[in-house]
C-alpha positions as CSV (number, residue, x, y, z in Angstrom):
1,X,0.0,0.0,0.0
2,X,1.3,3.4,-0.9
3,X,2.1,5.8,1.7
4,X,-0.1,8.7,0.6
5,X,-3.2,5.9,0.9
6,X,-2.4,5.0,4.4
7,X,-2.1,8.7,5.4
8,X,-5.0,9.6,3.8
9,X,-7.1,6.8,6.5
10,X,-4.7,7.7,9.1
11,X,-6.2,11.5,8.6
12,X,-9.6,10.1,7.8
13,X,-9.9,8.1,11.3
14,X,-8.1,11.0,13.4
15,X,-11.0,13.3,11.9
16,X,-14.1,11.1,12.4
17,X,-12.5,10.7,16.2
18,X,-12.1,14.0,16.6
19,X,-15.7,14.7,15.6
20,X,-16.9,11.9,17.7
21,X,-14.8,12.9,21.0
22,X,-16.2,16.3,20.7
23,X,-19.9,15.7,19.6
24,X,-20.7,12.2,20.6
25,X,-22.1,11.9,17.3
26,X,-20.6,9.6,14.8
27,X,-19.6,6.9,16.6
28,X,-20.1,4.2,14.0
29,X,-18.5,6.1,11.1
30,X,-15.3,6.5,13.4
31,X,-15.0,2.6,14.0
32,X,-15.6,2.3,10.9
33,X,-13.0,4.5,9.7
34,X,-10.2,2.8,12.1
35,X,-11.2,-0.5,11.6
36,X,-10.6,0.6,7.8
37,X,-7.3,2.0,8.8
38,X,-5.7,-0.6,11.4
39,X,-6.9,-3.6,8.3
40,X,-4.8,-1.7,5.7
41,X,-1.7,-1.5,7.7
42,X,-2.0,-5.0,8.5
43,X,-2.2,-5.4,12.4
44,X,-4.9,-8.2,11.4
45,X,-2.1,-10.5,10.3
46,X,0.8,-12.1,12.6
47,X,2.9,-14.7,11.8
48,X,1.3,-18.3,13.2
49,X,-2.1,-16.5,13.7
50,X,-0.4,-15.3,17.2
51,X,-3.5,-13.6,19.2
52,X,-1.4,-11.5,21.0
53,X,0.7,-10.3,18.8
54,X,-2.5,-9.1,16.5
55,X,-4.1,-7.3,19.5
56,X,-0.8,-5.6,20.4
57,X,-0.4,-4.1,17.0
58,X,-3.4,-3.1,17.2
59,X,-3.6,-1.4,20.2
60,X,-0.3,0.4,18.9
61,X,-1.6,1.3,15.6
62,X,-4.9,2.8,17.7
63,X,-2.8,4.6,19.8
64,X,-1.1,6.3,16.7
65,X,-4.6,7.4,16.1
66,X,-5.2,8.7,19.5
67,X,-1.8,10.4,19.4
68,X,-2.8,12.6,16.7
69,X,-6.1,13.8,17.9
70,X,-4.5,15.2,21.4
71,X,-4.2,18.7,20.0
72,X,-7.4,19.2,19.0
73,X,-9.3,17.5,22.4
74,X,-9.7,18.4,25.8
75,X,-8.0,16.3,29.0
76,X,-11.6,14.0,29.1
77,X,-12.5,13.8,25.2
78,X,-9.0,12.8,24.8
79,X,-9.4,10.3,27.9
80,X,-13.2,9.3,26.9
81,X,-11.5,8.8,23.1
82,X,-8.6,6.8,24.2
83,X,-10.9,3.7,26.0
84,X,-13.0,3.5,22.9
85,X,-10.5,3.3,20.2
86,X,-8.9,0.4,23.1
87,X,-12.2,-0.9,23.3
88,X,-12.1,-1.2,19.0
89,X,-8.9,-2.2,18.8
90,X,-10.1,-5.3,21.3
91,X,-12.9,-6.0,19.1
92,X,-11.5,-6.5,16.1
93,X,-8.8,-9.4,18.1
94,X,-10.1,-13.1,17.0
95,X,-11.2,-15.4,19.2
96,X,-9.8,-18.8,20.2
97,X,-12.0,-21.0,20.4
98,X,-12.3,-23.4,23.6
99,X,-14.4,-27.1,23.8
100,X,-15.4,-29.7,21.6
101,X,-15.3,-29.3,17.6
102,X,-16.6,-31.8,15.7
């Protein structure tokens, strides 16, 4: 993926963030937007499938997000923003599956 393409989402999901965080409104359009983001980067993939290493990288690549909505939030949008881009980046972190398969 080009550079200019994953800047482009990065801006994209810092601005529908920043909307949300200050309006409460759009809450949807931003997970959209950073799910959009953190797939094209490719946190989704690890090598062997590795659980942990997919929800760290994407916790990191939400906290990029976060990182560059700071100037434009207050102390609690910023704080209220931070838990639910953890709470998306969480979300988006396959299961393993426990019991019986047949």
């Amino acid at each position: 993926m080009e550079n200019r393409t994953l800047e482009t989402l990065e801006q994209n999901a810092a601005s529908a963030a920043i909307k949300w965080a200050k309006t409460g409104i759009g809450y949807l359009k931003m997970e959209d937007a950073v799910n959009k983001y953190l797939d094209e980067v490719g946190v989704n993939r690890a090598i062997g499938n590795n659980t942990e290493a997919i929800r760290l990288g994407r916790r990191s690549a939400a906290l990029r997000i976060d990182i560059n909505c700071i100037h434009a939030l207050s102390h609690d949008q910023e704080h209220r923003l931070h838990e639910a881009l953890m709470k998306i980046a969480e979300d988006g972190v396959p299961r393993l599956r426990r019991g019986f398969r047949r």
